[in-house]
N, C-alpha and C positions, 0 to 999 in steps of 0.2 A: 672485677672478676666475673659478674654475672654473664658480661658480653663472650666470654671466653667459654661459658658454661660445661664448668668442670663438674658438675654432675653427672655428666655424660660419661665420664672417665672414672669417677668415684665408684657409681654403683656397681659394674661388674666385677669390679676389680676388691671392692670389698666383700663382695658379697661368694666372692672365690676364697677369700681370704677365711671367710668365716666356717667354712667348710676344711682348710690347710687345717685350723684350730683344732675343728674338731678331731681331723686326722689323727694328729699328734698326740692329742689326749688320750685315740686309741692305741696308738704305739707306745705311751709311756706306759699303759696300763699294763703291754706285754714283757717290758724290762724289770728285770730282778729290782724291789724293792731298793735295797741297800744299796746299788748301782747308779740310782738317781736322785735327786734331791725330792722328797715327796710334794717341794712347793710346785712344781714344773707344770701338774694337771692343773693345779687352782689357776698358776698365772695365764695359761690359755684360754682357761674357759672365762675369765677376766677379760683376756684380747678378744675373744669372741664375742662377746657382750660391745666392745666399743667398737670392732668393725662393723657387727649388727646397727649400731646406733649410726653409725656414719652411713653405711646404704641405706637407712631406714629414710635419714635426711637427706641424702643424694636423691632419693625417691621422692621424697617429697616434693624439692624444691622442681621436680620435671612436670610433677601435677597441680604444682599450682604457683601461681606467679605473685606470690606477696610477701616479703621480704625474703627474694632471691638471694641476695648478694649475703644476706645476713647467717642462713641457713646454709650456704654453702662453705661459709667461712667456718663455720661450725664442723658441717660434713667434715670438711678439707684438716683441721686440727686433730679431729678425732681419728683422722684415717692416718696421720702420720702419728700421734700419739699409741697407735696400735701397730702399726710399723716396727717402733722405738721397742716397747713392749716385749715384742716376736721378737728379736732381733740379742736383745737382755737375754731374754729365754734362751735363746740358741747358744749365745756362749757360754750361760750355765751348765745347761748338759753339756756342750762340750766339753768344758771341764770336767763335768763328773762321768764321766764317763772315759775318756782319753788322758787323765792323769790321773787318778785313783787305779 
């Protein structure tokens, strides 16, 4: 996976991600209490913490070359484990929101 060097691809793209987080956080802020589930701010700011982690180690692994492959795997788990995360999230509000 190092030859491929998916850090290249990891870091922007989580590190956009961590910013979507934050967005949301401030959109939920704006919705009537009783309209959303009040876990929705935690579990972002949750995703925002693992995509941080995953640019943090896509960053790394571009400054420095020792164990590449290891940290990228790393990177690369955490960035779809925040993927997965967001994605949970979204169909929750849409359910509370769109069927309540």
């Amino acid at each position: 996976m190092a030859s491929e060097n998916i850090s290249n691809h990891i870091l922007p793209v989580a590190a956009t991600m961590v910013g979507v987080c934050v967005t949301v956080i401030s959109l939920v802020q704006l919705v009537p209490k009783e309209a959303i589930s009040p876990w929705v701010d935690q579990l972002m700011a949750v995703d925002a913490l693992i995509f941080l982690g995953s640019a943090w180690l896509s960053y790394w692994t571009l400054r420095h070359r020792h164990n590449v492959e290891k940290y990228e795997n790393i990177a690369d788990w955490l960035f779809l484990s925040g993927l997965s995360l967001m994605g949970f999230v979204s169909v929750l509000v849409a359910f509370d929101l769109f069927i309540n």
